[in-house]
N, C-alpha and C positions, 0 to 999 in steps of 0.2 A: 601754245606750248613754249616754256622756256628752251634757250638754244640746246642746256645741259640733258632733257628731258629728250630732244631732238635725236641728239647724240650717241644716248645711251638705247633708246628705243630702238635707231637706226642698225647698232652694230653687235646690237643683242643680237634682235633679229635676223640680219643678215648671217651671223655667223652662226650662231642653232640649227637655222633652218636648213644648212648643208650637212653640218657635223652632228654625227647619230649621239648626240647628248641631251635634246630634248628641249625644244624653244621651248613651251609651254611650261616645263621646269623653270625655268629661269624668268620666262613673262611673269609667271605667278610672283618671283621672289620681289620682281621691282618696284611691286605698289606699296608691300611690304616696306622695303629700306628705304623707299624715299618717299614715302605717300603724297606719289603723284596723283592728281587726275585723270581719269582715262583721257586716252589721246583721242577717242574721236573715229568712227568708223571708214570717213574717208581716208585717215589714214593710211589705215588698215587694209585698207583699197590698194593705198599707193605703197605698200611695205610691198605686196605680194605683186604688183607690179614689180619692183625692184628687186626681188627672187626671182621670177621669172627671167628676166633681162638678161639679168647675171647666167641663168642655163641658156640663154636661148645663143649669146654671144660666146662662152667658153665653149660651148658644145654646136657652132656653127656650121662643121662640118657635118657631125650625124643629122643635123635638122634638116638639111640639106636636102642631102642624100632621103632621109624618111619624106619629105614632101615630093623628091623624085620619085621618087619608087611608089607613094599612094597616087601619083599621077599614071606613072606608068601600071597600079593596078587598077583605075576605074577602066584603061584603057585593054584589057583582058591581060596584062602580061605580067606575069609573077616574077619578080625578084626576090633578094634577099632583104632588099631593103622597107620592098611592099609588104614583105611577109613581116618584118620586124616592126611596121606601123600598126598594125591589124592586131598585134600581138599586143601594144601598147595601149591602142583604142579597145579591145577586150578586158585589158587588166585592170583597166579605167573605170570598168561596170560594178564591180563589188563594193568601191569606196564610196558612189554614188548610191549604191542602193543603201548601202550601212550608212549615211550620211543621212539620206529622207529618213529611216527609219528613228534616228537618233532626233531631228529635228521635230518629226511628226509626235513621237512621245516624248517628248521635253528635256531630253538629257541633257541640255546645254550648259543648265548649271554644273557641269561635271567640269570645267574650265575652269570654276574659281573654288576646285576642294584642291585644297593641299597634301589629304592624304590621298585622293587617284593618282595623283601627281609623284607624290615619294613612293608610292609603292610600283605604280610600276616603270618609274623609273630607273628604279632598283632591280624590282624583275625581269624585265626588255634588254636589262645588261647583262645581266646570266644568261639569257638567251642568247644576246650577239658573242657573249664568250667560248657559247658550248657550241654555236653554227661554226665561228671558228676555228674550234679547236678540230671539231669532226671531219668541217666540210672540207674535200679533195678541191685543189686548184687543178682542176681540169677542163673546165669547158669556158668557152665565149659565148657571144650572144647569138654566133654562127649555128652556135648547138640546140640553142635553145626550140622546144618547143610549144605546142598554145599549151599542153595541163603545166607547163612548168612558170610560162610568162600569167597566168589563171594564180596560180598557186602565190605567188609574186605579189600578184595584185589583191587577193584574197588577204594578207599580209598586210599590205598599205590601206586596206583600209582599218582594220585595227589601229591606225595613226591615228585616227578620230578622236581614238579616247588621250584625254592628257597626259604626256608623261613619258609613250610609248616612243616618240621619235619616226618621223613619218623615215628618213633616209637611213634608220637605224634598223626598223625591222624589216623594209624590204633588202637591203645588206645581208640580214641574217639571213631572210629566205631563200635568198639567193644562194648564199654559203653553204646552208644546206645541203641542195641543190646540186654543190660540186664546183660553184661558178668560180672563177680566178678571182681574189681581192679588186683587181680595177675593173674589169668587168659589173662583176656586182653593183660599185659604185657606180660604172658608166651608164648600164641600164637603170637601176636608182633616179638616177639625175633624170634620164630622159624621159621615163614614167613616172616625173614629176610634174612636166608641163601642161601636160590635160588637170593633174591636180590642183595645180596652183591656179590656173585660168579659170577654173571650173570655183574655184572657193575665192575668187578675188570676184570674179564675177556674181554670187550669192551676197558677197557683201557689198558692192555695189547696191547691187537689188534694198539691202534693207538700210543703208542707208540713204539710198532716195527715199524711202515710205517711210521713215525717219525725221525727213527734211533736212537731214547733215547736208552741210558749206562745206566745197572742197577749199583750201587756202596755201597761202605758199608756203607754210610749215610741211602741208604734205609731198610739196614738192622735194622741198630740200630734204624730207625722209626718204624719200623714196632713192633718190640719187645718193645719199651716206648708203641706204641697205645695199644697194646696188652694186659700189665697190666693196662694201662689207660680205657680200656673199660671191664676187669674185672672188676676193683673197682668200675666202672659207675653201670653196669648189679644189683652187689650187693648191691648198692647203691639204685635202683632203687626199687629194690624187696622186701627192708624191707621197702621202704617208704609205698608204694601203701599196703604193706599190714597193714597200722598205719596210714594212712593219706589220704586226699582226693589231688585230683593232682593240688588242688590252690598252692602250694608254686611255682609249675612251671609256672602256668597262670601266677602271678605274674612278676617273672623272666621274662617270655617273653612278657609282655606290657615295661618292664624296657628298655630289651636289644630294641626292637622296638622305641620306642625315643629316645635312644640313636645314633642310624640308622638314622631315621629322623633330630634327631642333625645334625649327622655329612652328611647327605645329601645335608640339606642346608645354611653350612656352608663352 
């Protein structure tokens, strides 16, 4: 890969993948404007590596504390913290089964339609505007329980399909829900990491039976996505805590005509 192709891959990604605007919008548009080559599945490996990194170091404290607490629950003693892993690792079951189902009958090509992609990119934003406009800022993740972190998760995996915004529609459900703006985001983020591990890990898998070369392009992608979705994460977290999430509805009625532009033209 060229450095520019590095670059631009690296900080797409990174910044999508925290902000409820919809990588896969935007991945779609880049072959488009620059008809690159694809980058390469180990990449792809090492991008979701460098999301992950990014939650696992800004959110060091709750990891933490969730690896406490599922030690302290194999060990028979329920905390909050145990209870909020268990809620995490349940919510993690829906995107998995929706995910086999989608591979097992072929939907994959839904990744490279542009109209899944504008429409519900478009749609997903009227949903995160009406969760909220509705949802009460009332509860933490203190509150939360399993039909709510179920409900959550049922949500994220609808990220599956393009366009949708995996941190955009669990946000909304959240919202919903009743949950405070950063909360929503904070649990978002954290019922991100079985996702991301869980889909870096599947492309691992098919780019070994591939025979993809991992090479030092991947490397240096993976370390650009990395601070790319640091600066996203924090980007993300002082908004929602000062503003309501129109500037991203916004955004994504934008980039969705623009999609429909370049669909039918």
């Amino acid at each position: 890969m060229s450095i520019e192709q590095i670059i631009v891959l690296a900080v797409v990604q990174g910044i999508t993948e925290f902000l409820p605007i919809s990588s896969s919008g935007h991945l779609v548009l880049i072959p488009y404007l620059t008809g690159w080559p694809d980058q390469g599945q180990f990449t792809d490996v090492m991008v979701h590596l460098g999301t992950l990194l990014a939650i696992l170091i800004y959110f060091w404290r709750d990891v933490i504390r969730l690896i406490g607490g599922a030690f302290e629950l194999l060990q028979g003693k329920l905390t909050e913290e145990g209870k909020l892993a268990v809620f995490i690792v349940v919510a993690t079951i829906p995107a998995i089964i929706f995910g086999l189902f989608l591979k097992k009958f072929g939907f994959a090509e839904l990744e490279r339609s542009v109209g899944v992609v504008a429409f519900n990119t478009f749609f997903y934003g009227i949903v995160m505007l009406v969760a909220d406009m509705v949802g009460k800022q009332v509860k933490t993740m203190q509150n939360m329980t399993l039909f709510q972190a179920v409900f959550i998760g049922v949500a994220q995996a609808l990220a599956l399909i393009p366009g949708t915004s995996r941190s955009g529609i669990t946000m909304s459900a959240a919202r919903f829900l009743g949950f405070t703006r950063t909360e929503s985001a904070r649990f978002s983020f954290l019922l991100g990491i079985p996702a991301m591990l869980g889909a870096g890990t599947l492309t691992l898998g098919d780019a070994l039976a591939a025979g993809d070369t991992i090479s030092a392009d991947s490397f240096i992608c993976a370390g650009l996505t990395f601070f790319a979705g640091l600066a996203a994460i924090a980007f993300l977290m002082a908004i929602v805590k000062r503003v309501s999430f129109l500037p991203f509805v916004i955004y994504r009625m934008v980039l969705s005509g623009f999609l429909v532009v370049l669909l039918y033209t």
